[in-house]
Phi, psi and omega in degrees: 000141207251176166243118182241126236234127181295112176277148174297278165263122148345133201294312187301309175304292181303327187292316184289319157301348195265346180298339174314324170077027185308320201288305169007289181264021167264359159290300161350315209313320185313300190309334233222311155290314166319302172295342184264031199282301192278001167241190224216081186231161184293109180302317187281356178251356164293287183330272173324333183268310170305314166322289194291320171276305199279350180240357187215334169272316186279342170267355166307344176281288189288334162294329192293296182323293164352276179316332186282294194303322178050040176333165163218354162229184175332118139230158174021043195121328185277148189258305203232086187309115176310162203274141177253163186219143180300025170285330216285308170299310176290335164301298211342297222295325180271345166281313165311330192277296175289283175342305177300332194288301183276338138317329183269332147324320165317273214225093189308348181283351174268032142264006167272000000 
C-alpha cells in the first residue's frame, strides 16, 4: 500500500501565486506612504485602502498581465516565472472580488 500524504495547496495553486508577484507591489508601498505625508487622513481607511490596492489590485494586475503574456523569462522578481495555469484565472477573479470588497469598506463611493 503505498501512502499518500495529502498536500494542504496544490503545486499548481502556489506557481499562480507566485505569477502574482505580491512581494513586487509590495515595493510601491513607499510611494503610497509618501503620498499621505501631507494630508490629513483616517489611518484605518489608509490602512484598508493599502490592503486593496497593494495585496489584492496590484497583484490581480500583475497576474492578469501574466496569464496573457505567458513569460518565459525574468519579470518582475521571478527569475525564471512557473508555467502559467488556470489557477491563475481563478486567483485574478478572487483578488478583483477582495479588492471590490474591501473598497466598499472605505467608502462605496470608491466603486464608481
Amino acid at each position: 500500500m503505498e501512502n499518500h500524504s495529502k498536500r494542504i495547496v496544490a503545486p499548481k495553486w502556489i506557481d499562480a501565486l507566485k505569477l502574482m508577484r505580491i512581494p513586487f507591489s509590495i515595493f510601491l508601498m513607499a510611494v503610497f506612504w509618501f503620498a499621505l505625508i501631507n494630508i490629513e487622513v483616517d489611518i484605518s481607511s489608509a490602512i484598508l485602502v493599502f490592503i486593496t490596492i497593494h495585496l489584492f489590485l496590484y497583484p490581480a494586475s500583475n497576474g492578469y498581465n501574466s496569464y496573457f503574456d505567458r513569460d518565459e523569462q525574468s519579470i518582475g522578481g521571478l527569475k525564471n516565472p512557473p508555467a502559467v495555469t488556470k489557477e491563475l484565472w481563478y486567483l485574478i477573479l478572487l483578488f478583483d472580488f477582495l479588492s471590490i470588497l474591501t473598497a466598499s469598506f472605505v467608502n462605496p463611493l470608491l466603486l464608481r
